[in-house]
N, C-alpha and C positions, 0 to 999 in steps of 0.2 A: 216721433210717433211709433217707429216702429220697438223701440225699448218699450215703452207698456207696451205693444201687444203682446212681445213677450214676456216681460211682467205677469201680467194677465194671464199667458198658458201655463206660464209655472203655478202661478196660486191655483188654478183651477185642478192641475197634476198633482200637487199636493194636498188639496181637498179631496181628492180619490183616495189616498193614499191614505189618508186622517181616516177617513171614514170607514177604508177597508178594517183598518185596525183597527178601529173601534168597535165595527162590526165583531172581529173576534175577542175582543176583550167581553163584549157582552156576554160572549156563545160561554165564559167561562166560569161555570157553576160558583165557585169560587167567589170570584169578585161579585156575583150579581148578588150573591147573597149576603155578603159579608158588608157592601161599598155600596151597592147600589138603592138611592133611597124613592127614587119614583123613576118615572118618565118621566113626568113635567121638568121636575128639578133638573134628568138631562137633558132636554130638549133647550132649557132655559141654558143651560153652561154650555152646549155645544154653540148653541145661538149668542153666547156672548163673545166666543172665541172667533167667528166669523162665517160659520157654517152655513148653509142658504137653508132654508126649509125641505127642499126635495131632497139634500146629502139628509138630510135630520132624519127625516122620513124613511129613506132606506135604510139608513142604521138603526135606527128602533123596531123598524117592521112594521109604523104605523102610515095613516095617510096623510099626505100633507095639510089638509084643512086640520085634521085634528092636532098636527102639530103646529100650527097655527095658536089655533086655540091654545093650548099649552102653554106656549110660550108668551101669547097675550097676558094669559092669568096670573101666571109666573111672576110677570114683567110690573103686575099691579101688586102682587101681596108685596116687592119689595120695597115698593114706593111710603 
């Protein structure tokens, strides 16, 4: 038991870490313009990669419900 709970800290250390960077990959004129083609679309890729909706949220600078929503909608155009 105690291997996953550290399992578990590390993914959670590592989700900080995802997201700080990603945070600055955003801030980078560059890429937003060039790469980035919505929100929803990243909300939907971060959230497929394993990210929870509150990291999402902070890296986008939106609120959680709406990244919710986002990612619901997301989730149905690809069905």
């Amino acid at each position: 038991m105690a291997d996953l709970d550290i399992l578990q800290e590390q993914s959670r250390k590592l989700n900080v870490i995802i997201a700080l960077l990603l945070h600055l990959l955003l801030k980078d004129d560059d890429f937003t313009q060039k790469k980035r083609k919505g929100t929803g679309e990243l909300a939907v890729y971060l959230k497929r990669y394993g990210l929870e909706y509150q990291d999402i949220a902070a890296i986008l600078g939106s609120p959680v419900a709406s990244v919710r929503e986002l990612v619901s909608r997301g989730s149905r155009k690809k069905r």
